[in-house]
C-alpha positions as CSV (number, residue, x, y, z in Angstrom):
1,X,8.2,1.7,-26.0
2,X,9.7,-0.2,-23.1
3,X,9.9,-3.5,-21.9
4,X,6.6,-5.4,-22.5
5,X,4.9,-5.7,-18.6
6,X,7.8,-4.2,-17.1
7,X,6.0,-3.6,-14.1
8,X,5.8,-7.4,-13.3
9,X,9.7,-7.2,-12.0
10,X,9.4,-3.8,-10.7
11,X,10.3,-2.3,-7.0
12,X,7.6,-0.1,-6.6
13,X,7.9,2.8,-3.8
14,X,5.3,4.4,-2.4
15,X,5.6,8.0,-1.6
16,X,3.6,9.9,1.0
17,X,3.8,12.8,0.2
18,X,2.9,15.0,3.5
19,X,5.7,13.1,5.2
20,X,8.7,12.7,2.4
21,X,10.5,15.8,2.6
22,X,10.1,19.0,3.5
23,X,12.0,21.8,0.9
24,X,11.2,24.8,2.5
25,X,10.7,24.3,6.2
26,X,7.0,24.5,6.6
27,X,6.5,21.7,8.3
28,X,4.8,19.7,5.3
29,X,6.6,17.0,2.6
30,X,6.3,18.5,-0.7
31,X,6.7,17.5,-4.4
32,X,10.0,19.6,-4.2
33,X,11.5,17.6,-1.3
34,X,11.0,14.0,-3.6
35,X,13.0,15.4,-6.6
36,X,15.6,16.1,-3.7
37,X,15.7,12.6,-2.6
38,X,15.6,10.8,-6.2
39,X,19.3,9.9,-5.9
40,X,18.5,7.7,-2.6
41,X,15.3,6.0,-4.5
42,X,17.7,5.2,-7.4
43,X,20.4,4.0,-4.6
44,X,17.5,1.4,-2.9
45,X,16.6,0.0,-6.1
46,X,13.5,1.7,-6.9
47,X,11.8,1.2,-10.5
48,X,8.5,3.1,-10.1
49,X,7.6,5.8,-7.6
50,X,3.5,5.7,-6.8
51,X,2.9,9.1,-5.6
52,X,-0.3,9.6,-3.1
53,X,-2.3,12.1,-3.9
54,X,-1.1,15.8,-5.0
55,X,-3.9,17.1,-6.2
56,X,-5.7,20.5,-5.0
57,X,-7.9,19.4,-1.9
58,X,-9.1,20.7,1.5
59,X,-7.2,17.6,3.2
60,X,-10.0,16.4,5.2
61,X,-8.6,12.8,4.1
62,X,-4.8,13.4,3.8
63,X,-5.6,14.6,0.0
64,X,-8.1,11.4,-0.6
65,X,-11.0,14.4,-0.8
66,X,-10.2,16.1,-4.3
67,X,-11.3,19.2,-5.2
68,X,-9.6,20.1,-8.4
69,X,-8.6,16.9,-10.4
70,X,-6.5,19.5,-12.4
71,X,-4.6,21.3,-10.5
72,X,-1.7,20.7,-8.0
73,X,-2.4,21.8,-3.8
74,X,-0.7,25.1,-3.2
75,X,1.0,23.1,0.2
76,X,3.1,20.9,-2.4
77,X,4.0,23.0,-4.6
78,X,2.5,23.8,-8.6
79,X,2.7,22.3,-11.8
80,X,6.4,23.5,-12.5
81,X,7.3,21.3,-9.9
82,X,5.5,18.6,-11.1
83,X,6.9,18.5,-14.4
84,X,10.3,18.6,-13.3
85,X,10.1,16.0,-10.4
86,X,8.4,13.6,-13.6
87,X,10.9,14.7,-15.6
88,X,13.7,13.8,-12.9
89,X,12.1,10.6,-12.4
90,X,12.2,9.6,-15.8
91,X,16.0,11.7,-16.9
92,X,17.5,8.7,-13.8
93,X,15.6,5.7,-15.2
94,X,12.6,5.5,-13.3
95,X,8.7,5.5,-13.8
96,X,6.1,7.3,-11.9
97,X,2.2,6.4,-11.1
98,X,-0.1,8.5,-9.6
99,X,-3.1,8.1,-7.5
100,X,-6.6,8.3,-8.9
101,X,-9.2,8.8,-6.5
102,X,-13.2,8.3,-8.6
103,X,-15.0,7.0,-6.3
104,X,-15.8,10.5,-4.8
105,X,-14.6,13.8,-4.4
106,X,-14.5,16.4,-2.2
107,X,-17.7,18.4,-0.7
108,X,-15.6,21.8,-2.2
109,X,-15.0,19.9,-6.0
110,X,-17.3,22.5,-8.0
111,X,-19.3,19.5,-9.4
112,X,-20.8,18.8,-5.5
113,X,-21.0,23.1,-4.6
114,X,-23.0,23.6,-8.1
115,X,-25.2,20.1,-7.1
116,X,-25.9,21.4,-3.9
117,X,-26.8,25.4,-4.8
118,X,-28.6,24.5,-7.8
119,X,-30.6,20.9,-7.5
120,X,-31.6,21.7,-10.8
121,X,-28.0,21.8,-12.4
122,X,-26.4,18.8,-14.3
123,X,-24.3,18.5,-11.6
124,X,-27.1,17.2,-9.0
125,X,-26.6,13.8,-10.9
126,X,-22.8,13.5,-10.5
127,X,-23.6,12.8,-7.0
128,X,-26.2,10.4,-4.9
129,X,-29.1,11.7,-3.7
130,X,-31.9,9.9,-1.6
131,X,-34.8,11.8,0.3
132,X,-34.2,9.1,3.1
133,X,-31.1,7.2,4.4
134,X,-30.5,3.6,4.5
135,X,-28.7,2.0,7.2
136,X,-25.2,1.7,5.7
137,X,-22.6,2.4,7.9
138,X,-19.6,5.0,6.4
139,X,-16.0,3.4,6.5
140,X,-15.0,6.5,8.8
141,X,-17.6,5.8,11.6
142,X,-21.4,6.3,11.4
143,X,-24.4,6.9,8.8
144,X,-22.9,6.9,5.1
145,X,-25.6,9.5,4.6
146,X,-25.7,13.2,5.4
147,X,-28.6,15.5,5.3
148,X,-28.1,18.8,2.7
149,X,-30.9,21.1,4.2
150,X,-31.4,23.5,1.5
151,X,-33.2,20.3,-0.9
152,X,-34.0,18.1,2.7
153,X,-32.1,15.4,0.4
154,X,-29.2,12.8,1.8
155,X,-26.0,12.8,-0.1
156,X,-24.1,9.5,-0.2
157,X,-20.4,9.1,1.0
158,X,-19.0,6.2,2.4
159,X,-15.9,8.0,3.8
160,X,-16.0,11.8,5.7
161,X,-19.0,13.4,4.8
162,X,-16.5,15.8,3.2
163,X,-16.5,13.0,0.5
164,X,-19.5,12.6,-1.6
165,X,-19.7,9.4,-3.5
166,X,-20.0,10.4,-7.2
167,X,-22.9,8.5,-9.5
168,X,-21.1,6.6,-11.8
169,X,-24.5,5.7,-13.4
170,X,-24.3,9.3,-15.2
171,X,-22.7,8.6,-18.2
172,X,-21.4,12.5,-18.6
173,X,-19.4,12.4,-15.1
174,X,-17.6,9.2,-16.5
175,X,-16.9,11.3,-19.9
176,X,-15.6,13.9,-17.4
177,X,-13.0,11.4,-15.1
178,X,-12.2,9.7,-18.7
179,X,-10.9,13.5,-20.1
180,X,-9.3,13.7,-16.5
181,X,-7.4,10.6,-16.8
182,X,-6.4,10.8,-20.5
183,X,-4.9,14.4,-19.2
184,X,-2.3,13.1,-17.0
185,X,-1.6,10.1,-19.3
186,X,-0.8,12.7,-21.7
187,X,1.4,14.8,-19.5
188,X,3.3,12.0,-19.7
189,X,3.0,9.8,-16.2
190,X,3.5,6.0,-16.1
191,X,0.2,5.0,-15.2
192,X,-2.4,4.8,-12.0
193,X,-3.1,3.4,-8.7
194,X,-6.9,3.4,-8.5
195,X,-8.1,4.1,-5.3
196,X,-11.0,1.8,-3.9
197,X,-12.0,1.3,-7.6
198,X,-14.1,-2.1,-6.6
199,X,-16.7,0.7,-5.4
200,X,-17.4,2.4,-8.7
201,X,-19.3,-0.2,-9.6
202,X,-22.2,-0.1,-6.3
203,X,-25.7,-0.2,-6.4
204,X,-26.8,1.7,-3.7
205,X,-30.3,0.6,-3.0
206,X,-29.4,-3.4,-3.0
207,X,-26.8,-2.2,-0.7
208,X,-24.4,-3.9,-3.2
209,X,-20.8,-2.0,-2.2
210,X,-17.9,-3.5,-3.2
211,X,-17.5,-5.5,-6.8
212,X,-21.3,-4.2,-7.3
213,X,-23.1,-5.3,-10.1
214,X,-21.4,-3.1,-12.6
215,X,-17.7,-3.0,-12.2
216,X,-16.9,-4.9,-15.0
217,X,-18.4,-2.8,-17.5
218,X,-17.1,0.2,-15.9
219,X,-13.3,-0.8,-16.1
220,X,-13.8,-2.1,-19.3
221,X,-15.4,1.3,-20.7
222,X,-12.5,3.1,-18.6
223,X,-9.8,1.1,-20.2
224,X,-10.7,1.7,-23.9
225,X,-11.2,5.5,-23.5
226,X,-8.2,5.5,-21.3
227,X,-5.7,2.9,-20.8
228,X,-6.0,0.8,-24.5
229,X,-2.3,1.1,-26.3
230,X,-0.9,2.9,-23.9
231,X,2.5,1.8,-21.9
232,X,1.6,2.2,-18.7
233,X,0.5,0.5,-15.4
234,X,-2.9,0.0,-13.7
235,X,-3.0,-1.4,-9.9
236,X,-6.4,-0.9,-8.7
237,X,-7.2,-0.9,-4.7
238,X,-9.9,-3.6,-4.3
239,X,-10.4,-4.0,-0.6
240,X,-14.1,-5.6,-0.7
241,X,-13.2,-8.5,-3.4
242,X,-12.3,-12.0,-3.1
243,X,-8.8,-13.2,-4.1
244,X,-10.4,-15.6,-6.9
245,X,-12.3,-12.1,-8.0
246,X,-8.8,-10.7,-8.2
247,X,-7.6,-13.2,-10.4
248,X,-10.7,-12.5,-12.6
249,X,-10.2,-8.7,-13.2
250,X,-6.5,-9.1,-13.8
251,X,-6.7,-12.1,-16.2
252,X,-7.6,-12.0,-19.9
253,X,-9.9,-11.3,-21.5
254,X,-11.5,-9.4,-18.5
255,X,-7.7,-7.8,-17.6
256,X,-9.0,-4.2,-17.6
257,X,-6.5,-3.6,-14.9
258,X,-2.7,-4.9,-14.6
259,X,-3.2,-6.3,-10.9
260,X,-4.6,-5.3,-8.2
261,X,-4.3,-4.7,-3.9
262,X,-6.1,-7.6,-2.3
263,X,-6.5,-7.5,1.9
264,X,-6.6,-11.1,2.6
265,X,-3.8,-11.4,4.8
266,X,-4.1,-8.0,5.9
267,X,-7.3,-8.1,8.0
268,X,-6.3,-11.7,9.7
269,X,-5.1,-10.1,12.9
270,X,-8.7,-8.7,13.4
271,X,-12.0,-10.4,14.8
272,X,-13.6,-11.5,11.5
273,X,-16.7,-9.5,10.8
274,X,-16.1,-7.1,14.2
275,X,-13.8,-4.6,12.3
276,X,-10.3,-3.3,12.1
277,X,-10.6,-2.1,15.7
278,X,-11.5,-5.6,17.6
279,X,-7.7,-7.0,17.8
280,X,-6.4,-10.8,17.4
281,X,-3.5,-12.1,17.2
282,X,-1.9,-13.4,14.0
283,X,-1.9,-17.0,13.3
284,X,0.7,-17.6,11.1
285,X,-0.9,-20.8,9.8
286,X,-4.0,-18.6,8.3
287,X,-1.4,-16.5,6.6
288,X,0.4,-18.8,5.2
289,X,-3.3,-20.6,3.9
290,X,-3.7,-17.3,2.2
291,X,-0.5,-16.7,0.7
292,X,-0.5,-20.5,-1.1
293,X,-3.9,-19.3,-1.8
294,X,-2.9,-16.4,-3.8
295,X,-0.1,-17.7,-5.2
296,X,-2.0,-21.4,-6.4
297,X,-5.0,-19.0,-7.9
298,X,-2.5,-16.4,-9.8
299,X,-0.4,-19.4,-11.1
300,X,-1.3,-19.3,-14.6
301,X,-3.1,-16.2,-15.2
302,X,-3.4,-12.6,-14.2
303,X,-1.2,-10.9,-11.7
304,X,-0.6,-9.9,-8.0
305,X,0.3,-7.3,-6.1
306,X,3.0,-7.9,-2.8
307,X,2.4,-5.4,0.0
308,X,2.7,-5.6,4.0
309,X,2.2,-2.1,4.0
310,X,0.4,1.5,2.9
311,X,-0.3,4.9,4.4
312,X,-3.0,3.3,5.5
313,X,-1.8,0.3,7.1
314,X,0.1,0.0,10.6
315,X,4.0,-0.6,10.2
316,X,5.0,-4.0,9.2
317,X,7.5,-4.4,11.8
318,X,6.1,-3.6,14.5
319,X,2.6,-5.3,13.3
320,X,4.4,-8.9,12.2
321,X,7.4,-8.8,13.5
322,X,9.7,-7.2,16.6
323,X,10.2,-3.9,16.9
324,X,12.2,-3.6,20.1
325,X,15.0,-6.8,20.6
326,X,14.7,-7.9,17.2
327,X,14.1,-4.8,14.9
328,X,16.6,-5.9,12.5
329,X,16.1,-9.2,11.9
330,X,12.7,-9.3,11.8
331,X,12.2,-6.5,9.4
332,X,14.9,-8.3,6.9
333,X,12.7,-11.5,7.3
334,X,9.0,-10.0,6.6
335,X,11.0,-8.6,3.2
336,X,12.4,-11.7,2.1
337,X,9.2,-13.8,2.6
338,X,7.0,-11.9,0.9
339,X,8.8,-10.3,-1.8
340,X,10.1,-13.8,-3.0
341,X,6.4,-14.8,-3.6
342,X,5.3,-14.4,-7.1
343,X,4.2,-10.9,-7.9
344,X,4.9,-7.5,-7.8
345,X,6.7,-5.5,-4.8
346,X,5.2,-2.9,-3.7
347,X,7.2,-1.1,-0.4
348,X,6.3,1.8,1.8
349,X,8.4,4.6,2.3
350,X,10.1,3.8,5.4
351,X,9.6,0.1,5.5
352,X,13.2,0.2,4.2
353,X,14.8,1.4,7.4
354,X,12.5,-0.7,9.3
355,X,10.2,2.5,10.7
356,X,8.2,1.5,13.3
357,X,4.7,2.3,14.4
358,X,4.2,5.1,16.6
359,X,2.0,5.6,20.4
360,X,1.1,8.8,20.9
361,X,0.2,10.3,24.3
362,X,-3.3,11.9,23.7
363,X,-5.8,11.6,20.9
364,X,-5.3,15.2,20.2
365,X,-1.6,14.1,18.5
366,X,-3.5,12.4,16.1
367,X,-4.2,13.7,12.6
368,X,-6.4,10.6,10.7
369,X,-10.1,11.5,10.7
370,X,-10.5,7.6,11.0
371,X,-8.7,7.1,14.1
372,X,-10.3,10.3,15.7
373,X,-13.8,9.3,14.3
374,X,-13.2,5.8,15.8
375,X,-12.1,7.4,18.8
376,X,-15.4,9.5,19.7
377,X,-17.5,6.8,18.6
378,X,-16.5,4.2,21.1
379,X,-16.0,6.7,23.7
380,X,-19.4,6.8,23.3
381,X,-20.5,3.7,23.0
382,X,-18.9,3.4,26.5
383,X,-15.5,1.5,25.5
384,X,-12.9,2.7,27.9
385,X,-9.6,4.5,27.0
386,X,-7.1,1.5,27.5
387,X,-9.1,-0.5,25.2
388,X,-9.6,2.2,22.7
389,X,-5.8,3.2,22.6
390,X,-4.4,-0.4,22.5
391,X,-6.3,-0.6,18.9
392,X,-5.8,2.6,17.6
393,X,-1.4,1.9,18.9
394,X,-2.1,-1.0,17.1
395,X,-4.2,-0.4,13.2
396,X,-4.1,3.4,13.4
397,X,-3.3,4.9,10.0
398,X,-1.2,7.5,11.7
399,X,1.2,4.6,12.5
400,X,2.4,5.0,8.9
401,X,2.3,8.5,8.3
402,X,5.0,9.8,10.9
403,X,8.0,11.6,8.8
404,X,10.8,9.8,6.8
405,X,13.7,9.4,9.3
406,X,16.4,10.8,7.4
407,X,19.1,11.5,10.1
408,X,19.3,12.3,13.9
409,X,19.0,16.1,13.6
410,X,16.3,17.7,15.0
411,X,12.5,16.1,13.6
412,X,14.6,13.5,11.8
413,X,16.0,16.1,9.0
414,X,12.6,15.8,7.2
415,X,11.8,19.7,7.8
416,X,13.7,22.5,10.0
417,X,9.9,23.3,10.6
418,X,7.9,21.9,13.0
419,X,6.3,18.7,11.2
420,X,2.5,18.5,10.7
421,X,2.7,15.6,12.5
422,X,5.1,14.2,15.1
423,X,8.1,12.7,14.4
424,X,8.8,9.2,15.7
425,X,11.1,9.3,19.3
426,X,13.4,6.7,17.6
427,X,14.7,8.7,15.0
428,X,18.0,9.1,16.3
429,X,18.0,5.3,15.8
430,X,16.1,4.5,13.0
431,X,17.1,6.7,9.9
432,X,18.1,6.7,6.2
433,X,21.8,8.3,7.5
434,X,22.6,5.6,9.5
435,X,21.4,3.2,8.0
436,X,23.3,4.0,4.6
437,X,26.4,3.8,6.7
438,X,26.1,0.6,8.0
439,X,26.8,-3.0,5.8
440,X,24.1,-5.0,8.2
441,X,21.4,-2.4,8.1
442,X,17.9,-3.0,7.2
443,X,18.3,-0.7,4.3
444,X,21.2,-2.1,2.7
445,X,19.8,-5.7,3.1
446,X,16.7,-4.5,0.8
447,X,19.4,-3.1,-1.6
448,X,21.2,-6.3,-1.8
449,X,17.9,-8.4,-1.6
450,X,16.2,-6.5,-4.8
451,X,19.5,-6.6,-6.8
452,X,19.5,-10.3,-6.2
453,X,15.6,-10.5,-7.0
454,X,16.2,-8.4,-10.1
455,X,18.6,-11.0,-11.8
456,X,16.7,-14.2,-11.0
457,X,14.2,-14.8,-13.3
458,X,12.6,-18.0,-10.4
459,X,11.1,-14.9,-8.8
460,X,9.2,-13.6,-11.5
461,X,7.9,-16.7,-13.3
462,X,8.9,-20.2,-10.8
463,X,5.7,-21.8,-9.5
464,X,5.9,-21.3,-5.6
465,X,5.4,-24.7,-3.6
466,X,4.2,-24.4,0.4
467,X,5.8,-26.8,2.9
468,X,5.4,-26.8,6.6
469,X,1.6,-24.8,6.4
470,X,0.5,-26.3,9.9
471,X,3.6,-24.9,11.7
472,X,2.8,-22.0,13.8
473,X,6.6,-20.8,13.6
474,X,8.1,-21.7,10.6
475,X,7.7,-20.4,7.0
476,X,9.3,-22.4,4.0
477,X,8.3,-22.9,0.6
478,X,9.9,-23.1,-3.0
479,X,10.2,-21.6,-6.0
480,X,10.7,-23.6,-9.3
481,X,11.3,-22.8,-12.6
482,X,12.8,-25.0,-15.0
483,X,15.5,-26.5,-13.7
484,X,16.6,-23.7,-11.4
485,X,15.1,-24.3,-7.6
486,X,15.1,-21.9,-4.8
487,X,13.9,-22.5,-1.1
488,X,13.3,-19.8,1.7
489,X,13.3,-21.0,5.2
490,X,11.6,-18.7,7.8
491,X,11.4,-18.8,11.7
492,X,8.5,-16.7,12.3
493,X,9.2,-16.4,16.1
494,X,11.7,-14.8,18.8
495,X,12.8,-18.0,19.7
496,X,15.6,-20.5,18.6
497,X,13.5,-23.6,16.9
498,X,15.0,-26.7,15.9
499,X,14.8,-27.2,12.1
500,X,16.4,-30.1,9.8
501,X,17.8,-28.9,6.4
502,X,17.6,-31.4,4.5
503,X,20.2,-31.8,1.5
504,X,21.7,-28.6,2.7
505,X,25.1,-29.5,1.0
506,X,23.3,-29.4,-2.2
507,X,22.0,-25.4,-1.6
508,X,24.3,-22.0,-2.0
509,X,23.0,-19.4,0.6
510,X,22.0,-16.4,-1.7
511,X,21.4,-14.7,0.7
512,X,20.4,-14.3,4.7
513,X,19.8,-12.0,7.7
514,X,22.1,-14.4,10.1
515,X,26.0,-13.8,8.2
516,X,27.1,-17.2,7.8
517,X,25.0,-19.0,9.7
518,X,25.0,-23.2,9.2
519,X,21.6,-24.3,9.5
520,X,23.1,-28.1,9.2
521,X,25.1,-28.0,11.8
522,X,22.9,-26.3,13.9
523,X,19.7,-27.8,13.4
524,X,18.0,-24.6,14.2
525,X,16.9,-21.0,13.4
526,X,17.5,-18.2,15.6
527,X,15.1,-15.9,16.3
528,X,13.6,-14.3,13.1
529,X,15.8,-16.3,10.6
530,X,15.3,-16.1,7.1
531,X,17.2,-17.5,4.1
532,X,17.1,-18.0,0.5
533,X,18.9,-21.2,-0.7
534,X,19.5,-22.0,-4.4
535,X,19.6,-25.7,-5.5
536,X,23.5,-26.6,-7.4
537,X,23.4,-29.6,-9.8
538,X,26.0,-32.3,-9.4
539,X,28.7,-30.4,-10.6
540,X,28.0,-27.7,-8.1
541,X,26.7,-25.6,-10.8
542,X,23.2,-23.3,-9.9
C-alpha cells in the first residue's frame, strides 16, 4: 500500500481522450496514442492521469452517453490496450483514475432499449418515467423530458435526450453500477472521477436536482460496497452544491468521497442566474472572495480540488488571462496563483503549453451538442449571430477539445489523418515541441513550478492568508506553516501597477515568470507578474 492520501500532493492530468493522440491516423485520439506519450507526462511532473471516458458509447456526448459500462469503444481501441496503457502508467510511477458516469446512460445501454420494448421488464425501473412532463429545463437546451410513443410515457434526462437519467431509487440498478465499479477497481485502476454525482441523489417531483434529498445515503451505501479499504481516489463533480456543502461531503465522518469539483469561481464571469451563455466580465475582487472562501472553509477539515479548467470549460488563458501580447506570462501567472492555494492540482491537457481557445468560422465546425443546441435555440428565440457567436467564442466546450499541439507539422502532429475536429491555427506556435526546447516556455515553467510545489510541504498543509481582496489588479496572499512563510504577489492586469514590497530583503524569490526582476527597486509589477517569495530568518536561513 502507498503513501497514506497521496492524492493530496498529486499533479493530476486530465486526458481527453478524442484529442490526445492519434496512433493510427484515423483522425481520432486513442488509448494507444497516451501509452505513446507517457514519457512526456512523466517529464511535466504528472502523478495521476484522469482518463475521460473510454467506454463503448454512440458519442452523442463526447463518450458522456455510455452504452456498455464493460467494454472499451472500438474507436479507442480494446481491452489489450487498456491493460497495457494501465500497466504503463503504473511500470513509470504513476496512477490512473477513470471517469464514472451514473447519473445516466445512454438511450442504446441495453437497460434503457429492454425498458423501452418491454414496459413490463425490470429494466422500465432503471429509468424515469412520468405520463406527463414537468417544466425542468435539460442542461443541453429545452424540456428534460422526451416522449417514448410506444407506452405515451416521458423519460427523464437532463442532458441529450440520448441520455436517460437512471432511477437511483431502484435498489437493483445501484447493485448493478456497485458490481460495475468494484470491476474496474479490481482490474486494478487508481480510483474515480464521478461525473455530476450531486445528481444521483434528485427527487424528481420536488424538482430537487442537485444535492437532492438523498445524496448522502447514496455515497455512503456506494462507498462501503465500493470504495471502503481500498487505496484509491474519489473526486466527485458537484456543480449544483455550495462550497460549505463541499466541505461537508469531503469531511469526516460524512467523507464518502476524497474531494470534490466545486464551480464557484467558475461561473463568475456569467450574469448570475441568466446562464453560461449571458457574458460578464470577471471581477477579480469576487474571485478572490471565493478563493479565501474556499480556502477559510477547507482549513481544518475535508479537502479541495484546484482547477481553471476541464473538457468542458473554455481555456484558461484566453478566459483569465491574455492570449495574444501576453500569452506567456499570463499563462505562468494563472498556474502559480492557483496551484499555490491549498488543495489538489488538477491541469488540463494542454493548459501546460498555454493552448488557447479556439473561433471557428461557422457553427457547422462545431462538434459539442451543447454549443450547437444553444446555438438553434437562440436562433430561435431571435438572438442574432454576433451575439450568439461572441458567447459560444467565449464558454464553448469545443474551446477545450481542439487537438494537443504536439509540433508544427501538419494538424499539430496529433494524427496524419484529418482530425475529428479542427486543429487550432496557432499550432505552429503553441506546441509540446517547442515548447520542450525552450528554458522560458510555459511548459517548462510548470515543470519547474510543480518540482518546487512537490518539495514544500507550506503548500500542502500552510494556512493560506488573503491580503489586498478589494484590489481589482492585484492578487497576494500567504501561506504559513510553522515557521516556514511563503508569499505570492500577482498583477492580474496588462498593465505596469505600482506595488510596495515590503521587507523584500527578508524574502528569496523561489520562483517567478519576470527572470530577475526587483520588485524593491521597482515599486511595480509588470504586466501579468507573479512571484513566490519565501520568508529567511535572521541568519538568512529559509
Amino acid at each position: 500500500m502507498g503513501k497514506k492520501n497521496w492524492w493530496k500532493d498529486s499533479l493530476i492530468y486530465q486526458i481527453y481522450p478524442l484529442s490526445f493522440k492519434d496512433s493510427n491516423g484515423d483522425g481520432i485520439g486513442d488509448i494507444n496514442g497516451i501509452t505513446s506519450e507517457l514519457d512526456y507526462l512523466k517529464y511535466l511532473g504528472v502523478d495521476v492521469i484522469w482518463l475521460s471516458p473510454i467506454y463503448e458509447s454512440p458519442m452523442d456526448d463526447n463518450g458522456y452517453d455510455i452504452s456498455n459500462y464493460y467494454k472499451i469503444n472500438p474507436m479507442f481501441g480494446n481491452m489489450d490496450d487498456f491493460k497495457k496503457l494501465l500497466d504503463t502508467v503504473h511500470e513509470k510511477g504513476m496512477k490512473l483514475i477513470m471517469d464514472l458516469v451514473v447519473n445516466h446512460t445512454s438511450d442504446e445501454h441495453v437497460w434503457f432499449k429492454e425498458a423501452v420494448n418491454n414496459p413490463e421488464s425490470k429494466y422500465r425501473d432503471y429509468y424515469i418515467w412520468r405520463k406527463e412532463p414537468s417544466d425542468i429545463q435539460s442542461v443541453f437546451s429545452g424540456p428534460a423530458w422526451e416522449y417514448e410513443p410506444k407506452s405515451m410515457e416521458y423519460y427523464f434526462h437532463l442532458f441529450s435526450k440520448k441520455q436517460p437519467d437512471l432511477n437511483w431509487e431502484n435498489e437493483e440498478l445501484r447493485e448493478e453500477i456497485y458490481k460495475m465499479i468494484n470491476y474496474w477497481l479490481d482490474l486494478g485502476i487508481d480510483g474515480f472521477r464521478l461525473d455530476v454525482i450531486d445528481l444521483i441523489g434528485k427527487d424528481i417531483d420536488k424538482k430537487q436536482l442537485a444535492d437532492g434529498p438523498y445524496l448522502e445515503e447514496r455515497l455512503k451505501e456506494m462507498y462501503n460496497k465500493c470504495f471502503k479499504g481500498r487505496d484509491i481516489m474519489t473526486v466527485g463533480e458537484t456543480p449544483g452544491i455550495s462550497i460549505k456543502r463541499a466541505q461537508e461531503l469531503t469531511a469526516y465522518p460524512t467523507n464518502y468521497l476524497d474531494m470534490v469539483f466545486q464551480f464557484s469561481h467558475i461561473s463568475l464571469d456569467e450574469e448570475q442566474g441568466k446562464g453560461k451563455w449571458f457574458l460578464k466580465d470577471l471581477d477579480l475582487k469576487e474571485l478572490k472572495t471565493v478563493f479565501e472562501n474556499i480556502q477559510d472553509t477547507f482549513k481544518t477539515s475535508g479537502w479541495t480540488s484546484l482547477f481553471w479548467s476541464n473538457h468542458d470549460q473554455p481555456r484558461a488563458v484566453s478566459r483569465y488571462g491574455n492570449d495574444t501580447k501576453y500569452h506567456n506570462e499570463s499563462a505562468k501567472m494563472l498556474f502559480t496563483v492557483l496551484y499555490s492555494l491549498k488543495g489538489t492540482a488538477f491541469v488540463y491537457q494542454g493548459e501546460e503549453i498555454g493552448m488557447t481557445s479556439i473561433k471557428f468560422d461557422s457553427i457547422d465546425e462545431y462538434k459539442d451538442i451543447e454549443t450547437i443546441n444553444m446555438y438553434n435555440e437562440y436562433k430561435k428565440l431571435g438572438f442574432n449571430d454576433e451575439w450568439i457567436f461572441k458567447s459560444i467564442y467565449k464558454k464553448s466546450r469545443d474551446n477545450s477539445r481542439t487537438p494537443i499541439q504536439w509540433d508544427n507539422t501538419i494538424n499539430g502532429g496529433f494524427t496524419n489523418g484529418t482530425p475529428w475536429i479542427k486543429v487550432n491555427d496557432n499550432y505552429k506556435d503553441i506546441n509540446v515541441k517547442n515548447e520542450i526546447n525552450d528554458s522560458n516556455s510555459i511548459l517548462n515553467y510548470v515543470k519547474k513550478y510543480f518540482e518546487i510545489r512537490k518539495k514544500n510541504e507550506v503548500f500542502l498543509k500552510g494556512d493560506t492568508i488573503f491580503s489586498d481582496v478589494n484590489s481589482d489588479w492585484l492578487f497576494t496572499y500567504k501561506r504559513i506553516f510553522n515557521d516556514k512563510e511563503l508569499i505570492i504577489v500577482a498583477n492580474f492586469s496588462s498593465n505596469i501597477e505600482k506595488y510596495e514590497f515590503k521587507d523584500y530583503n527578508k524574502y528569496r524569490v523561489l520562483i517567478t515568470n519576470y527572470d530577475d526582476y526587483n520588485i524593491s527597486r521597482n515599486n511595480a509589477l509588470p504586466p501579468y507578474f507573479v512571484g513566490i517569495y519565501e520568508r529567511e530568518d535572521e541568519n538568512g536561513n529559509n
